[in-house]
C-alpha positions as CSV (number, residue, x, y, z in Angstrom):
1,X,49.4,65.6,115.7
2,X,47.7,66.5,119.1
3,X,44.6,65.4,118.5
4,X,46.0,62.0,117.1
5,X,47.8,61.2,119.9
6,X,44.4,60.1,122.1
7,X,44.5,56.8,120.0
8,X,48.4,55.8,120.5
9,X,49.7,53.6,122.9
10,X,52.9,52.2,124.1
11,X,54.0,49.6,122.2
12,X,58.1,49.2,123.8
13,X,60.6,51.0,125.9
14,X,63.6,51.9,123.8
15,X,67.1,50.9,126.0
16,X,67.0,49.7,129.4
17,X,64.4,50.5,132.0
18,X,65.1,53.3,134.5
19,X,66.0,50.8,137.6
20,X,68.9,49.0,135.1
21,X,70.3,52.3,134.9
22,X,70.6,53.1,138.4
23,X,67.6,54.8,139.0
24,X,66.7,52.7,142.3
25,X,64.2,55.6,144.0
26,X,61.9,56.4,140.8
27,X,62.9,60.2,141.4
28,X,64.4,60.6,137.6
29,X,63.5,58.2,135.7
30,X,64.1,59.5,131.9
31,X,62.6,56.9,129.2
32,X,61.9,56.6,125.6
33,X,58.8,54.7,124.5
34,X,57.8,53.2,120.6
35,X,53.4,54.0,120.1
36,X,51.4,52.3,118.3
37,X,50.9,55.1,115.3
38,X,55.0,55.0,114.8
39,X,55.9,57.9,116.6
40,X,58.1,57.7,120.0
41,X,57.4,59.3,123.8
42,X,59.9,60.8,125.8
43,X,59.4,61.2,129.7
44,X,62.1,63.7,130.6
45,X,63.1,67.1,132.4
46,X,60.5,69.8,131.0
47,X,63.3,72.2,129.8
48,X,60.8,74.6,127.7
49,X,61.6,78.1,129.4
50,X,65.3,77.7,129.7
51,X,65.8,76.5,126.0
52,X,63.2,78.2,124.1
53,X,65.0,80.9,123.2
54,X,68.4,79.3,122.6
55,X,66.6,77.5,119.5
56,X,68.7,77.5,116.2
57,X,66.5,80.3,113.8
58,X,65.4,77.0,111.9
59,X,63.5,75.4,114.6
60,X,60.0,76.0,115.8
61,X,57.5,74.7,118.3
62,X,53.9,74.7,118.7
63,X,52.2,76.2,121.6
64,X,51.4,72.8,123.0
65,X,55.0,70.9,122.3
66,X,57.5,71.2,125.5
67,X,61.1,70.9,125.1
68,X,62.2,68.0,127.5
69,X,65.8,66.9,128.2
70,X,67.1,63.2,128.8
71,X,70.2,62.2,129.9
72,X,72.9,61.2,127.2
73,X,72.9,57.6,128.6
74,X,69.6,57.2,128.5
75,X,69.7,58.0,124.5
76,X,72.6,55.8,124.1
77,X,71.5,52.7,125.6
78,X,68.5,53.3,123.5
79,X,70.2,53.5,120.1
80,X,70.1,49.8,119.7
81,X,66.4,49.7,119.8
82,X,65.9,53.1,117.4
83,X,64.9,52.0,114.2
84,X,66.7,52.7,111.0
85,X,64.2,53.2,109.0
């Protein structure tokens, strides 16, 4: 998937933009973006370090995927834009 990614672009924000959820000095600005190819971007707090090892035995990463946290609001008010299928 890494090499794939070079050709995906940002089709949509899912939820509201950072500023309509307070975020008026562009200092933490979690977001959630649809690309092109089907798969979604997350801008968020690289987490990697103080999560990695508090990952259920069934999950994995690869060397070049981070573990990045978002607020709970921001996932919320993107729910309605998440597609079900």
């Amino acid at each position: 998937m890494r090499n794939e990614l070079s050709s995906a672009r940002i089709t949509r924000r899912l939820g509201d933009s950072p500023r309509q959820r307070g975020s008026l000095t562009g200092e933490s600005c979690p977001d959630l973006f649809e690309l092109t190819d089907g798969n979604f971007a997350v801008i968020g707090t690289e987490a990697t370090a103080a999560l990695d090892p508090h990952l259920p035995s069934d999950a994995a990463r690869a060397d070049y995927e981070r573990i990045v946290v978002i607020t709970r609001e921001t996932l919320i008010r993107a729910k309605r834009d998440i597609p079900d299928a």
